[in-house]
C-alpha positions in Angstrom: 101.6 94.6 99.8 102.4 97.1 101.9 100.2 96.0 105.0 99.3 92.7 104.6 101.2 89.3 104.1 99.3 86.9 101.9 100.4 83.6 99.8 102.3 86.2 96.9 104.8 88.1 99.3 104.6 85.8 102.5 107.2 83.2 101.2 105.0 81.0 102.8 104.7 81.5 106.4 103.7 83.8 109.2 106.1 86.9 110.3 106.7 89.0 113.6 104.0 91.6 113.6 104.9 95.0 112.9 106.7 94.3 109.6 104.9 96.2 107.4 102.8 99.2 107.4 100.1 100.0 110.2 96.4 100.5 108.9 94.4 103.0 108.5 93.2 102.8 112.3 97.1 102.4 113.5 97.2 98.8 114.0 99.8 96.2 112.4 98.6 93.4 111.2 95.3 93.0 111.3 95.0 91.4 107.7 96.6 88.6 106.8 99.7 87.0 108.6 97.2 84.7 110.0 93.3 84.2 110.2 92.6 86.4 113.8 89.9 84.0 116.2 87.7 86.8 117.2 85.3 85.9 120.4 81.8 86.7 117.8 80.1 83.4 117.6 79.2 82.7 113.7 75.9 82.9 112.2 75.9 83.0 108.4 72.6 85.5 108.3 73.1 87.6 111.6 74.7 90.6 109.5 71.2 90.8 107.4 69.7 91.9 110.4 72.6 93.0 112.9 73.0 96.9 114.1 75.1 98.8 111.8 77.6 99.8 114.6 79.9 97.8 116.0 77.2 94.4 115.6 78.3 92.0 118.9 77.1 88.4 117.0 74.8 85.8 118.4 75.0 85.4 121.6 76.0 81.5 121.5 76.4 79.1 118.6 78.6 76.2 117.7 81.1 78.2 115.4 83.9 81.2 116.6 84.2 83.9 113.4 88.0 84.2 112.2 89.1 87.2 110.6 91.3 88.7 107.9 92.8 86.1 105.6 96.2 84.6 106.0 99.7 84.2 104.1 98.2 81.1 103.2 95.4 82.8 101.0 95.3 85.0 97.5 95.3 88.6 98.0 92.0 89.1 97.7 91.6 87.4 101.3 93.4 89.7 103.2 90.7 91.9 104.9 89.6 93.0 108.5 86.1 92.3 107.2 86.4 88.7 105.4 85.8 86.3 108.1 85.9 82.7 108.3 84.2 80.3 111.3 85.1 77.6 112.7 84.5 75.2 115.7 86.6 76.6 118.7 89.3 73.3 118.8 90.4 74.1 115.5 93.8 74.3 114.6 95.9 75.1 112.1 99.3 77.0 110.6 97.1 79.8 109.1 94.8 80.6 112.5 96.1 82.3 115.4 95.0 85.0 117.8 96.3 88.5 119.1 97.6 89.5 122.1 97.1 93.7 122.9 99.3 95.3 125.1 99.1 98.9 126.5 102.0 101.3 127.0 
């Protein structure tokens, strides 16, 4: 609850980042509030074999990786490491993306 908006304490839609509590690496919301489209393209068994720092993804594919659940989801979603895929036109209320901006 305390860093991450998911389908109990979301009332059912996104929020302005920075609402709740920064994780343990200092960044706000990077689980749940919305699935995050992350520029890895998806293989289902690339982390079976993958280096266990930092792993880039297949170099092409026909699926982007989304990451770290959604106010749309259970609690149990809400995780930097759950990811999703999908094909890079998707849309929808629970995806989105994040902007980074340096002071």
């Amino acid at each position: 609850d305390s860093v991450a908006w998911y389908s109990s304490n979301s009332g059912g839609k996104t929020h302005p980042v920075g609402q709740k509590a920064a994780n343990g690496l200092g960044i706000y919301d990077m689980s749940g509030n919305v699935w995050e489209w992350v520029s890895d393209w998806y293989d289902g068994s690339y982390y079976k074999n993958s280096p266990k720092n930092n792993p880039k993804g297949p170099n092409s594919g026909s699926y982007r990786v989304l990451r770290g659940g959604s106010w749309l989801n259970d609690a149990g979603y809400p995780r930097t490491a759950n990811r999703l895929w999908g094909t890079p036109d998707h849309r929808d209320l629970s995806c989105g993306f994040r902007l980074v901006r340096t002071k």
